[in-house]
MDAnalysis code that builds the backbone (N, CA, C; Angstrom):
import MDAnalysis as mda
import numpy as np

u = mda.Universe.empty(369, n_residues=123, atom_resindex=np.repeat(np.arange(123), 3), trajectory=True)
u.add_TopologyAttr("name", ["N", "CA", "C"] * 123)
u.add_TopologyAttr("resid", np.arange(1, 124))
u.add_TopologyAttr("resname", ["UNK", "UNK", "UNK", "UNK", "UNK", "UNK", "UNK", "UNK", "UNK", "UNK", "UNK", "UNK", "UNK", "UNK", "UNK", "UNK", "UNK", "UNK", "UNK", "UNK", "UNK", "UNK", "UNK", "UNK", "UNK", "UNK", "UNK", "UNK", "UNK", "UNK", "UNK", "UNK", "UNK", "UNK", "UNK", "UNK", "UNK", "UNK", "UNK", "UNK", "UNK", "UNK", "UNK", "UNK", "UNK", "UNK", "UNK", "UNK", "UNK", "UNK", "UNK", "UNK", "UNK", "UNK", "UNK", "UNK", "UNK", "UNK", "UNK", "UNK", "UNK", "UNK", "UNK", "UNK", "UNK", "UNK", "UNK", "UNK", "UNK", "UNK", "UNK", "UNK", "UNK", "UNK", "UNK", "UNK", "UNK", "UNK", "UNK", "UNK", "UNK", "UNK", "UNK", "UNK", "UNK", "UNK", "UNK", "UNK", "UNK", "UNK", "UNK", "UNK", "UNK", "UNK", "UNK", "UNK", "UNK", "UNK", "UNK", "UNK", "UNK", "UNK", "UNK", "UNK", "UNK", "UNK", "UNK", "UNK", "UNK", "UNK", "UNK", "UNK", "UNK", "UNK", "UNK", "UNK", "UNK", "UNK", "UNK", "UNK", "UNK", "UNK", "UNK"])
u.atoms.positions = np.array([
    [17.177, 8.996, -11.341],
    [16.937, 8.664, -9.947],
    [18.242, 8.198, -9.326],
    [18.643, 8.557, -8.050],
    [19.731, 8.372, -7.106],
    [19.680, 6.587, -6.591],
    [20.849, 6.365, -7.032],
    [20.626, 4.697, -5.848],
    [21.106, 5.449, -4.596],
    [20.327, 3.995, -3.538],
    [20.520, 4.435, -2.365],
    [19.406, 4.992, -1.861],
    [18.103, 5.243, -1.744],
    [17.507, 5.645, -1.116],
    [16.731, 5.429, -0.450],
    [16.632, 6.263, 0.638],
    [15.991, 6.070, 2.375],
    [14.896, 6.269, 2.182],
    [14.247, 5.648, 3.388],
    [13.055, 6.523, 3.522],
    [12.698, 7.880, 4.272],
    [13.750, 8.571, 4.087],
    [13.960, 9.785, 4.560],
    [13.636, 11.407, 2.913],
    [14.307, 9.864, 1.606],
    [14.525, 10.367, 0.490],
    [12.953, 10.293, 0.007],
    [11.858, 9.691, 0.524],
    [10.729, 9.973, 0.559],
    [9.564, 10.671, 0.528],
    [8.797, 11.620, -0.140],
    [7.983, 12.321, 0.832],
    [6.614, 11.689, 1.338],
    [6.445, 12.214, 2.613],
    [5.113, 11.597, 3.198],
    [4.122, 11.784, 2.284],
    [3.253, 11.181, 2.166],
    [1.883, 10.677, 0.996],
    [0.560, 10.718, 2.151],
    [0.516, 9.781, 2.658],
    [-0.504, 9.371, 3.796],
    [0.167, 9.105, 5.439],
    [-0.383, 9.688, 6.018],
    [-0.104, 9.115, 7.482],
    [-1.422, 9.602, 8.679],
    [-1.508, 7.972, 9.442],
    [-2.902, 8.098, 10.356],
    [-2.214, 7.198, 10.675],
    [-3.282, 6.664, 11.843],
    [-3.442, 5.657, 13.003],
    [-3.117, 4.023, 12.242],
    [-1.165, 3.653, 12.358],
    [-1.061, 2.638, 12.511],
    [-0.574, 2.580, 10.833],
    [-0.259, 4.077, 10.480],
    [0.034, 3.756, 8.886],
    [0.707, 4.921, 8.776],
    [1.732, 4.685, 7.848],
    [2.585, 5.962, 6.924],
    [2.764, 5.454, 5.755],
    [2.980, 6.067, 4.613],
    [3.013, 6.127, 3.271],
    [3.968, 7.284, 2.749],
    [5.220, 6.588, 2.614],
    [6.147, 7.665, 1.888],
    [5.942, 7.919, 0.558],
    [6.416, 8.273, -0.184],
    [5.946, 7.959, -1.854],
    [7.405, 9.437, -2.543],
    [7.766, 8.426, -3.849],
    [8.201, 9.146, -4.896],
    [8.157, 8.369, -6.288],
    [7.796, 9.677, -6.919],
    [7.537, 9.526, -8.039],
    [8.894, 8.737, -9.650],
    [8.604, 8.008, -10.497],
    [9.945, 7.912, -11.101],
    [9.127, 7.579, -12.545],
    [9.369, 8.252, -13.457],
    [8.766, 7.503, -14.907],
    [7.816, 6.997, -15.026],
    [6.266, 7.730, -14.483],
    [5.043, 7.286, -14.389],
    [4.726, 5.788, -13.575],
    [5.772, 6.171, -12.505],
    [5.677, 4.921, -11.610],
    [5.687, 5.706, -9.746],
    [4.362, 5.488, -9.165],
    [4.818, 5.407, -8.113],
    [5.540, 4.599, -7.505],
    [6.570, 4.825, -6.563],
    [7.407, 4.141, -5.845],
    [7.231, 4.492, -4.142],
    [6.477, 3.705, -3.260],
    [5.835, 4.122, -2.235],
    [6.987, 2.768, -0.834],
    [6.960, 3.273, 0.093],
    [7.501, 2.905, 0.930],
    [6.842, 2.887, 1.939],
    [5.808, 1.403, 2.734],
    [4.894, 1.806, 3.399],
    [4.926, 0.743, 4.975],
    [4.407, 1.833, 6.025],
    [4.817, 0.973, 7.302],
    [3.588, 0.712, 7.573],
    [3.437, -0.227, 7.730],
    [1.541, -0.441, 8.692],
    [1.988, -1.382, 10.291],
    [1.087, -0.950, 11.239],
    [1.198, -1.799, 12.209],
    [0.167, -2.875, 12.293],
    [0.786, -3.835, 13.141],
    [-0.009, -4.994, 13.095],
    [-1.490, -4.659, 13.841],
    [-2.042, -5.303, 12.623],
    [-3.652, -5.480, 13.126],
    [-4.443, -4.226, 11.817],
    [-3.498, -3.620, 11.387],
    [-4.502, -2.676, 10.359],
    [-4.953, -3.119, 9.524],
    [-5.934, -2.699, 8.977],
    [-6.436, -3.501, 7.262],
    [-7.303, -2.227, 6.913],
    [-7.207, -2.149, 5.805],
    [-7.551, -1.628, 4.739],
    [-8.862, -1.703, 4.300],
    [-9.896, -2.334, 4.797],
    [-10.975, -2.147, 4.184],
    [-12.366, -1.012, 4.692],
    [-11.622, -0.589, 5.809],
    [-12.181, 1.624, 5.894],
    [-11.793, 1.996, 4.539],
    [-11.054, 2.264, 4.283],
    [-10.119, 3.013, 3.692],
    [-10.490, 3.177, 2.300],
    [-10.829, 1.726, 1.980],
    [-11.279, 1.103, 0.260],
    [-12.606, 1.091, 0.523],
    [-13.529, 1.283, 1.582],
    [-14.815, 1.582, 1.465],
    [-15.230, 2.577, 0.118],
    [-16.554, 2.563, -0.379],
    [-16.446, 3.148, -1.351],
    [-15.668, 2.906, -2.925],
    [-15.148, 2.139, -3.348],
    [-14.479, 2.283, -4.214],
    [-15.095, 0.910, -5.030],
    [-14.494, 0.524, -5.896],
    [-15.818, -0.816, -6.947],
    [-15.402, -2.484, -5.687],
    [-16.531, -2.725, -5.786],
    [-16.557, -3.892, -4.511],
    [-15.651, -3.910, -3.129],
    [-15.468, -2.269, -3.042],
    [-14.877, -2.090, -1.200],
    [-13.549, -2.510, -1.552],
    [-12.685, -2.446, -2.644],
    [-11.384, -3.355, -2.535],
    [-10.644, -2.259, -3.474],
    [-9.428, -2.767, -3.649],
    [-8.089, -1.538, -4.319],
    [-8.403, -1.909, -5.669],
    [-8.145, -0.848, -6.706],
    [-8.425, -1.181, -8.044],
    [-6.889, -1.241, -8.646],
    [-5.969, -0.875, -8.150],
    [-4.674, -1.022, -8.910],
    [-4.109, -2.770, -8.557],
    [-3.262, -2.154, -9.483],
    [-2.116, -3.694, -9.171],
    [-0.813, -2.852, -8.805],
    [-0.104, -3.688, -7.964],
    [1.223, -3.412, -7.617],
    [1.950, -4.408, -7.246],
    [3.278, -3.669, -7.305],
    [4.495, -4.944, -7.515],
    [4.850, -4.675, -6.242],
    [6.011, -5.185, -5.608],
    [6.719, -4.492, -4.707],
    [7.680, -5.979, -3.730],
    [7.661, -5.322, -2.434],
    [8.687, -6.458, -1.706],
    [8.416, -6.201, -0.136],
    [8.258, -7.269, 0.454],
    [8.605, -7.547, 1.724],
    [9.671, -7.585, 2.293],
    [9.748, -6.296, 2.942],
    [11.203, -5.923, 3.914],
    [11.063, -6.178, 4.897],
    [10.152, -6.352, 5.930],
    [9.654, -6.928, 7.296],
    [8.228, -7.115, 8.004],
    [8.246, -8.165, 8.408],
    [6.518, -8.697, 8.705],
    [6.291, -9.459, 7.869],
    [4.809, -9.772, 8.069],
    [3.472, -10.299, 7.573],
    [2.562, -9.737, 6.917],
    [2.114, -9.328, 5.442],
    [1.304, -8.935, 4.837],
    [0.292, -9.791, 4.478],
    [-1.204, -9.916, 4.991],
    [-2.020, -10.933, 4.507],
    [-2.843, -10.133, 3.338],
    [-3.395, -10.437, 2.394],
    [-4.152, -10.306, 1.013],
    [-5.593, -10.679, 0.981],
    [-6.443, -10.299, 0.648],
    [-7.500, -10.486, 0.707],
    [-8.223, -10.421, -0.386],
    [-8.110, -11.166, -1.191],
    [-8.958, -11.003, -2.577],
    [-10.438, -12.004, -2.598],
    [-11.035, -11.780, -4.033],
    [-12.255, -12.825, -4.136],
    [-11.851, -14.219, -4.229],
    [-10.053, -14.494, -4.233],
    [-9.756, -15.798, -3.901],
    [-9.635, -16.332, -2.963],
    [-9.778, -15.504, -2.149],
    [-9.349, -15.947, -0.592],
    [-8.104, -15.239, 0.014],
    [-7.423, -15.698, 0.672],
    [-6.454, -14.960, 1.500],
    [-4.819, -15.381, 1.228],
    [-4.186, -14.705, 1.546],
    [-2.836, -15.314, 1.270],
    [-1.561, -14.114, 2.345],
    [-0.923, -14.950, 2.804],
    [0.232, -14.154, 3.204],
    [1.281, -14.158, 2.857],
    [2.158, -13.155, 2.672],
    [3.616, -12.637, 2.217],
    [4.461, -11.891, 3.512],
    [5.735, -12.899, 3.441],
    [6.233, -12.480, 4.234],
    [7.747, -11.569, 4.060],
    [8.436, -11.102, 4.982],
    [10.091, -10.504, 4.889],
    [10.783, -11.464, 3.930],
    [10.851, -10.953, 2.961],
    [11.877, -11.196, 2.124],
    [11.222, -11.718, 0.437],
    [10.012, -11.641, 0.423],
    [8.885, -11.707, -0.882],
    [9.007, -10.952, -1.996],
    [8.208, -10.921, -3.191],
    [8.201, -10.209, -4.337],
    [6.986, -10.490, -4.048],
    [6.059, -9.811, -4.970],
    [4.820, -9.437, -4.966],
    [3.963, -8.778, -5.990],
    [3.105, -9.792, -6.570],
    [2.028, -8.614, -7.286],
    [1.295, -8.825, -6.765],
    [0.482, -7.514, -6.270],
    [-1.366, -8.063, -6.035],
    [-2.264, -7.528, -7.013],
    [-2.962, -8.145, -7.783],
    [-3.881, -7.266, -8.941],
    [-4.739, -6.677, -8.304],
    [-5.770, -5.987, -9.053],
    [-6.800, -5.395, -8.191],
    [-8.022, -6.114, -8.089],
    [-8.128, -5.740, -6.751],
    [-9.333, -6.412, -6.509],
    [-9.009, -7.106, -5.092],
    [-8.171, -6.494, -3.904],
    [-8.020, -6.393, -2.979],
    [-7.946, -6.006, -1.425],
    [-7.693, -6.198, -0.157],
    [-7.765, -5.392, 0.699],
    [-6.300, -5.764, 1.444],
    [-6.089, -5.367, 1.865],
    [-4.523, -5.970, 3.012],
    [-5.237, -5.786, 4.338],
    [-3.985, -6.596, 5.132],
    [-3.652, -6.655, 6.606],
    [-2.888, -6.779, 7.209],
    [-2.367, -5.987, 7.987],
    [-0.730, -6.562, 8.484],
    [-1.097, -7.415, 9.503],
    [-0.634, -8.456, 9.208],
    [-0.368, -9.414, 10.505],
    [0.264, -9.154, 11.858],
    [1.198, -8.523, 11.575],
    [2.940, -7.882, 12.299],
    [2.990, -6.245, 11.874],
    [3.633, -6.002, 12.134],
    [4.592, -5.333, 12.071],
    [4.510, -5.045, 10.972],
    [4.797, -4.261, 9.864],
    [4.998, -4.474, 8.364],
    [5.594, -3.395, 7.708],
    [6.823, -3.293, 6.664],
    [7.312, -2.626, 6.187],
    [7.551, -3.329, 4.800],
    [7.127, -2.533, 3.947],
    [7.203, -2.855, 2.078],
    [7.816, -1.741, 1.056],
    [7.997, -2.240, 0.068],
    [7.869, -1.189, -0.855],
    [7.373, -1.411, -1.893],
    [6.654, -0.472, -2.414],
    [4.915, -0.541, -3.107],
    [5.558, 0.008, -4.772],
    [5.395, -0.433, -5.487],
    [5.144, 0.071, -6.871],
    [4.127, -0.200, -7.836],
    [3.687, 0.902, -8.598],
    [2.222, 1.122, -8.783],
    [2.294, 1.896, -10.314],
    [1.380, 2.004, -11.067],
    [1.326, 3.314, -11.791],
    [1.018, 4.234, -10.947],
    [1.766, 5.638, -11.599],
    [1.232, 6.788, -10.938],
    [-0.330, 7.286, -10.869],
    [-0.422, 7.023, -12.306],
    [-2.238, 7.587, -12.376],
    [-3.094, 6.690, -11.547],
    [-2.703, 5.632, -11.410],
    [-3.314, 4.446, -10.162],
    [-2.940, 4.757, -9.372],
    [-2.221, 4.953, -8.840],
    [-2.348, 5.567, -7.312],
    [-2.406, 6.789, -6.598],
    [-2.533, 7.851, -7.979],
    [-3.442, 9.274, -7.133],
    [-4.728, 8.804, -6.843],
    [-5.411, 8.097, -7.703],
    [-6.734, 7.688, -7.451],
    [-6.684, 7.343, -6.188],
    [-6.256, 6.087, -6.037],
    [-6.427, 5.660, -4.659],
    [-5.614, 6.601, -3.410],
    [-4.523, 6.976, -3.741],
    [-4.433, 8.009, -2.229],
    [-5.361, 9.338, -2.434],
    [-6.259, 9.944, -3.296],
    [-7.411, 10.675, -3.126],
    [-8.485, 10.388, -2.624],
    [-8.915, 8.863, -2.707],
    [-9.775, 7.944, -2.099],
    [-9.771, 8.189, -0.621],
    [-8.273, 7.529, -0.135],
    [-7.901, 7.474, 0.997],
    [-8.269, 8.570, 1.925],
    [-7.339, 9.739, 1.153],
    [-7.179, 11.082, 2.115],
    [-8.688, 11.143, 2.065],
    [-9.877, 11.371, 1.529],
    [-11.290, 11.873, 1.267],
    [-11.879, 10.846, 2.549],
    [-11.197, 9.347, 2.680],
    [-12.282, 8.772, 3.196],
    [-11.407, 9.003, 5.024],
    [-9.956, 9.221, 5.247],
    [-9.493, 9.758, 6.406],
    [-9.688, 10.951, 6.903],
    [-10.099, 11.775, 6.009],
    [-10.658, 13.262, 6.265],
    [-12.328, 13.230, 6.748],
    [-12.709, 12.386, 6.546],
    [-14.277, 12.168, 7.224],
    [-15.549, 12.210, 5.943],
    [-14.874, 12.114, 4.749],
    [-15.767, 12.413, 3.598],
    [-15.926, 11.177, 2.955],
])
């Protein structure tokens, strides 16, 4: 893998209303680069899936905004300039503005962007 890379070096994964999802792949690791605008959340999206919430865990970082969390613990926010795991068993929200970068297993997260696309496609 190249240092240095944009999100140009990306390819699009998901994109709708108030969300894009770049994504590349590296050593059975997705590596996702994701913009949400403020006010989106995630729990359309994770409809369907075991208790309406994300089943992966991911690592990643706060590059700008407010990411709030939503687990069976309650809530929590992460802001610009964070590290991050969230296990599964979640939903998000951008507070702001929000730009991250997401790392995941790969086999965890075809699941869930098949989820996604199935439940943005009207299915």
């Amino acid at each position: 893998m190249a240092d240095g890379l944009t999100w140009d070096d990306f390819g699009t994964e998901l994109e709708g209303p108030g969300v894009e999802i770049r994504r590349k792949d590296e050593g059975g690791l997705a590596l996702a680069l994701i913009r949400l605008q403020a006010g989106v959340r995630t729990d359309p999206l994770f409809a369907g899936l075991p208790d309406d919430r994300c089943q992966c865990g991911h690592w990643g970082y706060i590059i700008s905004g407010t990411m709030r969390v939503h687990s069976a613990d309650g809530a929590r926010d992460y802001e610009a300039g964070e590290t991050y795991f969230w296990a599964p068993g979640h939903n998000l929200e951008a507070v702001t503005d929000a730009e991250y970068l997401e790392i995941t297993k790969t086999d965890e997260y075809d699941g869930l962007m098949g989820h996604c696309k199935k439940v943005m496609a009207g299915g």
